[in-house]
N, C-alpha and C positions, 0 to 999 in steps of 0.2 A: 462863743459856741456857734449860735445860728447858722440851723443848716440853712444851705441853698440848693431849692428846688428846680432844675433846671424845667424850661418848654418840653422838650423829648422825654423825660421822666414822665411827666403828667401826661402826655400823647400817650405813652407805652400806657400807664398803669390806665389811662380810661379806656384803650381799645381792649387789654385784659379784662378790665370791669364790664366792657360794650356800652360803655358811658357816653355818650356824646354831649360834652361840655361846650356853653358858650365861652368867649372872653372872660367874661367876671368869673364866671364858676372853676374857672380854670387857675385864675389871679388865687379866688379864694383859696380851693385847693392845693395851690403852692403853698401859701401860708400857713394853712391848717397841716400839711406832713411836714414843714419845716419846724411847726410847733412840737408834734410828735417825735420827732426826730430829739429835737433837744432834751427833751421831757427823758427822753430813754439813756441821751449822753449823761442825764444828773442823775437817773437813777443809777447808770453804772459806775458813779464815782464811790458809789456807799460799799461799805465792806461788811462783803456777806459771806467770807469766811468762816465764822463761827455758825451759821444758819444752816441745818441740815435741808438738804434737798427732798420737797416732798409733792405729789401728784395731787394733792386732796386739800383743803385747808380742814376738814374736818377727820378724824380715823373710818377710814373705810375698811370696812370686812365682808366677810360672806354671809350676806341673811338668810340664805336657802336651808333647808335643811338637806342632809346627805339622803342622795336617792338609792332606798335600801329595798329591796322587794319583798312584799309581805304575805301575797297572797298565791306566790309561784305560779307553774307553769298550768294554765288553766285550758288550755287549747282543746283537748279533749270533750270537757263542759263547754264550749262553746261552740265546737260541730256536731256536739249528738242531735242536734234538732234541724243540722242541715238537712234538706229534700237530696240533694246530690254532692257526694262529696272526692275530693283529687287528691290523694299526698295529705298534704296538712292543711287543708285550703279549701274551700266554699268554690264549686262550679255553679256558673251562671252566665247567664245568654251573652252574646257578644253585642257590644255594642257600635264597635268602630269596622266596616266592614273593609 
């Protein structure tokens, strides 16, 4: 298997990262995506035909509950005690001249 990591792969993928690698860290980092690399070729030898495809490893659903309205349209009760009122809506001083 062992992938090979070329120089220009590691240049590209740390000016992507804005990495600026010495020498060594750059040796390492071949090595360690080489390792990755392989690790993903032996995973994909496994046959996961029978495995259904899934987002979640646990059952995810909806905890919310459904938004019903209980107390309707209240607008009324809430401008009777406006000082000055427009339409359906509270006048008041401007602020942005």
């Amino acid at each position: 298997m062992a992938n090979v990591i070329s120089d220009e792969t590691i240049e590209y993928v740390g000016i992507l990262a804005k990495l600026e690698l010495s020498g060594e860290e750059r040796e390492r980092a071949k090595k360690d995506m080489g390792e990755m690399l392989d690790y993903i070729d032996k995973l994909n030898e496994l046959d996961t035909s029978a495995v259904e495809p899934m987002s979640h490893i646990f059952p995810v659903g909806n905890v919310f509950r459904e938004d019903v309205v209980t107390n309707g349209d209240e607008s009324e009760d809430t401008l009777a005690n406006a000082p000055v009122r427009k339409d359906n809506g509270f006048v008041v001083p401007k602020t942005i001249g």
